[in-house]
N, CA, C and O of each residue as an XYZ file, in Angstrom:
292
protein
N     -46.868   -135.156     72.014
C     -46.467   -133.781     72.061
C     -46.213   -133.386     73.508
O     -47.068   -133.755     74.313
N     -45.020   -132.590     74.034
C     -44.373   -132.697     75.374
C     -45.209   -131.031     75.638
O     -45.502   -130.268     74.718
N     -45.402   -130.832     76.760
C     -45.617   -129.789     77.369
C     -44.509   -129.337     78.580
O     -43.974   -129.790     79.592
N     -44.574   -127.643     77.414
C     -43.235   -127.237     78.713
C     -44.281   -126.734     79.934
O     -45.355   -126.179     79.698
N     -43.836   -126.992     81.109
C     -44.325   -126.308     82.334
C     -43.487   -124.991     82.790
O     -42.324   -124.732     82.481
N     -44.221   -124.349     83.467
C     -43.681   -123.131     83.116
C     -43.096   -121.780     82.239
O     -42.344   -120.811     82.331
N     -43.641   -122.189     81.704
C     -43.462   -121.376     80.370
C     -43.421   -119.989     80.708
O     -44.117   -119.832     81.711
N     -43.038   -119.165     80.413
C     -43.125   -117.447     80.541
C     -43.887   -116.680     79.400
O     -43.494   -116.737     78.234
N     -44.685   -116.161     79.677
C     -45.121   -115.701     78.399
C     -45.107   -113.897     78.087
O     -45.522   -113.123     78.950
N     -44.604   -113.439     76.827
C     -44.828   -112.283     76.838
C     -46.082   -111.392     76.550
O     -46.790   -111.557     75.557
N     -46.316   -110.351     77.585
C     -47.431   -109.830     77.474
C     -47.130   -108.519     77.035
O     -46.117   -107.835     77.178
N     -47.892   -108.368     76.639
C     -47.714   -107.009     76.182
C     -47.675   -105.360     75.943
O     -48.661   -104.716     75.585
N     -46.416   -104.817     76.195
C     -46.981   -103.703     77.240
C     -47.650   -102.470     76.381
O     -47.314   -102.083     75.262
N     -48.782   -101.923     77.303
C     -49.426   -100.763     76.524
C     -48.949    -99.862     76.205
O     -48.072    -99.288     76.851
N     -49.487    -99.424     74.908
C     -48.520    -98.592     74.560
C     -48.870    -96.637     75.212
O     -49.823    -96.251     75.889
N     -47.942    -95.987     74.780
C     -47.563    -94.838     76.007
C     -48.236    -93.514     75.335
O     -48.838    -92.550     75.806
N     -47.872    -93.895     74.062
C     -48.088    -92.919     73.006
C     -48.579    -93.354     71.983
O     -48.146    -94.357     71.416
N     -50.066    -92.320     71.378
C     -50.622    -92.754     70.132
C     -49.868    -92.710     68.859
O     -48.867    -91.994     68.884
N     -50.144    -93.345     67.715
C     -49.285    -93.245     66.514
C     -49.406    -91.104     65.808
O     -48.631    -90.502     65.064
N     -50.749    -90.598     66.527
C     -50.671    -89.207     66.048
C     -49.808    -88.576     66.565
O     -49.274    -87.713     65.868
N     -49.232    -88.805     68.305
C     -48.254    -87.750     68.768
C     -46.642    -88.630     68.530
O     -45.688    -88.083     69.082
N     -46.373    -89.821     67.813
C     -45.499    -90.296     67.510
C     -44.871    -89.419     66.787
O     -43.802    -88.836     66.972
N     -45.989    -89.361     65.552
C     -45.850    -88.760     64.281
C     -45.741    -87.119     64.242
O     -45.191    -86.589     63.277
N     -46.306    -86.289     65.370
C     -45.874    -84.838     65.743
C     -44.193    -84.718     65.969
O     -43.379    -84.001     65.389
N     -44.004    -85.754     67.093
C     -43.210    -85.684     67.319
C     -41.673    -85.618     66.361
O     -40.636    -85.028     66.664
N     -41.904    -86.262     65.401
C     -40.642    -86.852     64.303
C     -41.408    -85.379     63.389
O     -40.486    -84.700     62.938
N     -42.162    -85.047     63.198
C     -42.135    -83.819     62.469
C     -41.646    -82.768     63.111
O     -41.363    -81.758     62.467
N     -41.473    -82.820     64.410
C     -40.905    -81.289     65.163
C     -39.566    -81.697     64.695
O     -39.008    -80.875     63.968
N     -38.704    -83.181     65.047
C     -37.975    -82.984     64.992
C     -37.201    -82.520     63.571
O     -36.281    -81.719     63.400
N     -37.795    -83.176     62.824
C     -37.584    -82.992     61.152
C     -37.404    -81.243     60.893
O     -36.423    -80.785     60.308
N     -38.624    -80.309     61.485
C     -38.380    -79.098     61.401
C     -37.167    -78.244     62.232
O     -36.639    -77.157     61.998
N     -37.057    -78.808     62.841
C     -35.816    -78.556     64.096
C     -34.928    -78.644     62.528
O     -35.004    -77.740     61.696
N     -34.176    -79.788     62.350
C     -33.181    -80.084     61.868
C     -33.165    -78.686     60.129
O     -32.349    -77.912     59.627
N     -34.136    -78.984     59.945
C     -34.486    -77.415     58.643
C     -34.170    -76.298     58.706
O     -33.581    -75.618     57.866
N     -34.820    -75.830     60.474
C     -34.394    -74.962     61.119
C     -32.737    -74.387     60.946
O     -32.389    -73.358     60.367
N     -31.735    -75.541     61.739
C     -30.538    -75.500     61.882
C     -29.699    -75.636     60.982
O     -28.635    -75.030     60.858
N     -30.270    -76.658     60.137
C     -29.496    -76.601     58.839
C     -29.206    -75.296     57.606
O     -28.289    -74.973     56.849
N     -30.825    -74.730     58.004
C     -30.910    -73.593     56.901
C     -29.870    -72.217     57.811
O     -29.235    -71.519     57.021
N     -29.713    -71.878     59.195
C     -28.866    -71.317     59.913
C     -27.272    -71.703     59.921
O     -26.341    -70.907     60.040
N     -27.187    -73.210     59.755
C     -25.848    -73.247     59.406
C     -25.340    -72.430     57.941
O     -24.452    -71.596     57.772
N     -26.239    -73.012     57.052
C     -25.743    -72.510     55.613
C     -25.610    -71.077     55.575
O     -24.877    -70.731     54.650
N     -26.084    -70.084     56.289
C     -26.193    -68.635     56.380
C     -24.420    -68.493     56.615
O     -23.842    -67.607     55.986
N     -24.015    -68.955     57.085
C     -22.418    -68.967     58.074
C     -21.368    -69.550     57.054
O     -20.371    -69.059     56.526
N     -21.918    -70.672     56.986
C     -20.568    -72.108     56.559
C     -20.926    -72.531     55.077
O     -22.075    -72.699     54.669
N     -19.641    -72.694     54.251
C     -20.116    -73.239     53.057
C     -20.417    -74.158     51.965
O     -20.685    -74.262     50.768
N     -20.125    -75.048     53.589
C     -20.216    -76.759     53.141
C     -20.813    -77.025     55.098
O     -20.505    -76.359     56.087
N     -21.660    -78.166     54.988
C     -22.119    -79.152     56.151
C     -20.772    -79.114     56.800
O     -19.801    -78.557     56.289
N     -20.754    -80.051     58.545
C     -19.525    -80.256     58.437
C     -19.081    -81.390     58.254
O     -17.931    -81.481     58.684
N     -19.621    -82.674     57.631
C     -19.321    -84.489     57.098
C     -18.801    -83.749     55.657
O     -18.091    -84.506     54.995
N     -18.997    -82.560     55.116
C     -18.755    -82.557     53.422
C     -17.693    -81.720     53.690
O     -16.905    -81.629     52.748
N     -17.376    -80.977     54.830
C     -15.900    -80.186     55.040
C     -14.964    -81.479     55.460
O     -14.134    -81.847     54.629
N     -15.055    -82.131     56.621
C     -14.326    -83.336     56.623
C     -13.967    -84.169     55.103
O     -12.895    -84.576     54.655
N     -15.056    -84.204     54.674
C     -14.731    -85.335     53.600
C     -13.790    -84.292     52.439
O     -12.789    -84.748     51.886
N     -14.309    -82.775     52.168
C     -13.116    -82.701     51.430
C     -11.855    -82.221     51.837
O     -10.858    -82.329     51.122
N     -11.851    -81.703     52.935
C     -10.376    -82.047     53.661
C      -9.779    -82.835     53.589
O      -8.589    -82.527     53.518
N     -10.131    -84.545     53.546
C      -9.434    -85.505     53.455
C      -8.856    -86.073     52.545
O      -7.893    -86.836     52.615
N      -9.806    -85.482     51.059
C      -9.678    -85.840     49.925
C      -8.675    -84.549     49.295
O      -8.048    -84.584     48.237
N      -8.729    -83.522     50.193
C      -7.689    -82.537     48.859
C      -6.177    -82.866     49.793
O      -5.069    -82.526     49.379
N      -6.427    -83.640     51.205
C      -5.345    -83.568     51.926
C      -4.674    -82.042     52.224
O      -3.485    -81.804     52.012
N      -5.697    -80.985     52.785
C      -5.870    -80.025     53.577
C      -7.071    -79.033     53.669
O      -8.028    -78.751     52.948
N      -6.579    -78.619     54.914
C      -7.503    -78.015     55.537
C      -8.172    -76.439     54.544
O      -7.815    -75.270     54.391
N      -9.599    -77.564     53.950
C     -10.304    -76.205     53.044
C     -11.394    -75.242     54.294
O     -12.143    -75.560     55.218
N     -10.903    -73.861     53.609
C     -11.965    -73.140     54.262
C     -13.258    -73.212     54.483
O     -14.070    -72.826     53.642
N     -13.597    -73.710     55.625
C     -15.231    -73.569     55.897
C     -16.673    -72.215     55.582
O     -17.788    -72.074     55.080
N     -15.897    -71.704     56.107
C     -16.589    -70.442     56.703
C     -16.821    -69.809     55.234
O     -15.876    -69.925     54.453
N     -17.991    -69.149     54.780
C     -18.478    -68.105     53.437
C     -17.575    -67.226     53.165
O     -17.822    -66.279     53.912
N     -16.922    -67.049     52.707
C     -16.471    -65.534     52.500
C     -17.062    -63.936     52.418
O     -18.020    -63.609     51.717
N     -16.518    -63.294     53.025
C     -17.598    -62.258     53.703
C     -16.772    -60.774     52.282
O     -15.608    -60.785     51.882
N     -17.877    -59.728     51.870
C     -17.100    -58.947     51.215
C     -18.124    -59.210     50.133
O     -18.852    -60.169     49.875
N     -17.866    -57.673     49.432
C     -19.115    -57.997     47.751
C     -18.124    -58.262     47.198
O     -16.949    -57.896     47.204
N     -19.152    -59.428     46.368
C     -18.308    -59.998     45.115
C     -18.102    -59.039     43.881
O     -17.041    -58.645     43.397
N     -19.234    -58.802     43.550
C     -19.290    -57.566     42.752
C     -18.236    -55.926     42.672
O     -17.931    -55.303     41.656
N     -18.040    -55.745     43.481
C     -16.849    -54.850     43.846
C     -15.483    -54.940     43.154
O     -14.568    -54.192     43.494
């Protein structure tokens, strides 16, 4: 059995952050995104990947934006 000389070995670096503020962290961001999403929908009446996508599919440009005005009226 041959022995390499020199070998490099990886060590291992400590880590920076515990798995609890990992896990804060991806929940702020998760609420962030709830946040913005639930503020977009107030405005717009599709995402904008589902306005693209049906733009492409009716082959024009559908209105984004809610329509403002009572329906009821």
């Amino acid at each position: 059995m041959a022995t390499v000389k020199n070998e490099t070995v990886m060590k291992r670096q400590p880590a920076t952050r515990t798995g609890r503020l990992h896990f804060l962290d991806q929940f702020r961001g998760f609420a962030l995104l709830v946040i913005i999403s639930n503020l977009w929908m107030l405005w717009f009446q599709y995402g904008p990947l589902e306005w693209l996508w049906r733009c492409g599919t009716y082959w024009t440009l559908v209105p984004i934006r809610k329509k403002t005005g009572n329906p009821q009226a």
